[in-house]
N, C-alpha and C positions, 0 to 999 in steps of 0.2 A: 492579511494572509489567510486566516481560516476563510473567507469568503470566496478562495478561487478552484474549491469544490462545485461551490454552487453557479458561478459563473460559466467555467468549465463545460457543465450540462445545461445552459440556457445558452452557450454556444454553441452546442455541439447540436442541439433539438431544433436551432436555424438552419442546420445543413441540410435539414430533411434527408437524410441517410434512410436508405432503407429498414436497416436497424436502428434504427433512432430508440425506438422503445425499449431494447433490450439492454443496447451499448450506455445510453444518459443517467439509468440510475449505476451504473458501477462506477461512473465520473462522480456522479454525485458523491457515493458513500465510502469515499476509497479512503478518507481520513473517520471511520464507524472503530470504534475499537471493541473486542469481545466483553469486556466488563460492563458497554454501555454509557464509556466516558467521551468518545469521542466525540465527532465533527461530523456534518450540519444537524443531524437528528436525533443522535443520542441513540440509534437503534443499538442492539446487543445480540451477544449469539448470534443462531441461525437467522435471525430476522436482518444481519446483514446480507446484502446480494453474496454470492458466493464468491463472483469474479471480482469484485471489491475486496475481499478479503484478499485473492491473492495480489491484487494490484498493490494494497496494503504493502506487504513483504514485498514487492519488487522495489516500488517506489521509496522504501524505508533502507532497501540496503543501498541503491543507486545514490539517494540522498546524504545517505553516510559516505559513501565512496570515494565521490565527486568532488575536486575542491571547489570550493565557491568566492565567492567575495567575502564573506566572512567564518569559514572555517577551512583548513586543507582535508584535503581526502583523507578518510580512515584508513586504516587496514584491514583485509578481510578478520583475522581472529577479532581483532577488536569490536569491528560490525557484528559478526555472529556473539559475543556476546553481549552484547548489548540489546540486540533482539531476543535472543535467549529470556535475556534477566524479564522480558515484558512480555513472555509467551502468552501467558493467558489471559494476561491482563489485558492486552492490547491484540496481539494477533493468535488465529486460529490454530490451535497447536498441528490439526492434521496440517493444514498448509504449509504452515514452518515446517513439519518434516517431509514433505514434499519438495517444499523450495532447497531446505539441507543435500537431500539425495542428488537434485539438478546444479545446487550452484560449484558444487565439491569439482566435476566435470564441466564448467561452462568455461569456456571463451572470456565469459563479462566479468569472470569471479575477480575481484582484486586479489594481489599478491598479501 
């Protein structure tokens, strides 16, 4: 499972995209958490990509949301606290309050 970070961006660097260089590391580092603890490199703070961080929060609430084969979808309060409780541990708090302001108004928010 933590490997399809890095697979991800050796996928993505064969498409030769013109953005290749810009778009493979936010693939890469999108599991980097602020503390330093996470997935593939252990980077922290600002030394994660920016757009990583927000893909972070997108893909963490979508993840929670979404039923799967082995969990059912959250509800949005319950997803927002649960991001909440890992703000700074895990994601960039300006971003969490960025993504808060958008997802209150979004289409995607779950009920």
């Amino acid at each position: 499972m933590k490997s399809h970070s890095t697979r991800g961006e050796q996928i993505f660097r064969k498409t030769h995209h013109s953005y290749v260089d810009v778009i493979a590391p936010v693939i890469r580092h999108h599991h980097e958490s602020m503390d330093g603890s996470g997935y593939p490199d252990g980077l922290k703070g600002e030394d994660i990509p920016f757009l990583s961080r927000i893909l972070l929060v997108v893909d963490a609430y979508d993840a929670m949301a979404a039923s799967r084969p082995y969990h059912q979808g959250k509800q949005h309060d319950e997803i927002m606290s649960i991001i909440n409780a890992e703000s700074e541990k895990k994601f960039d708090p300006y971003v969490l309050t960025e993504f808060m302001n958008v997802i209150e108004h979004s289409p995607s928010r779950v009920n």
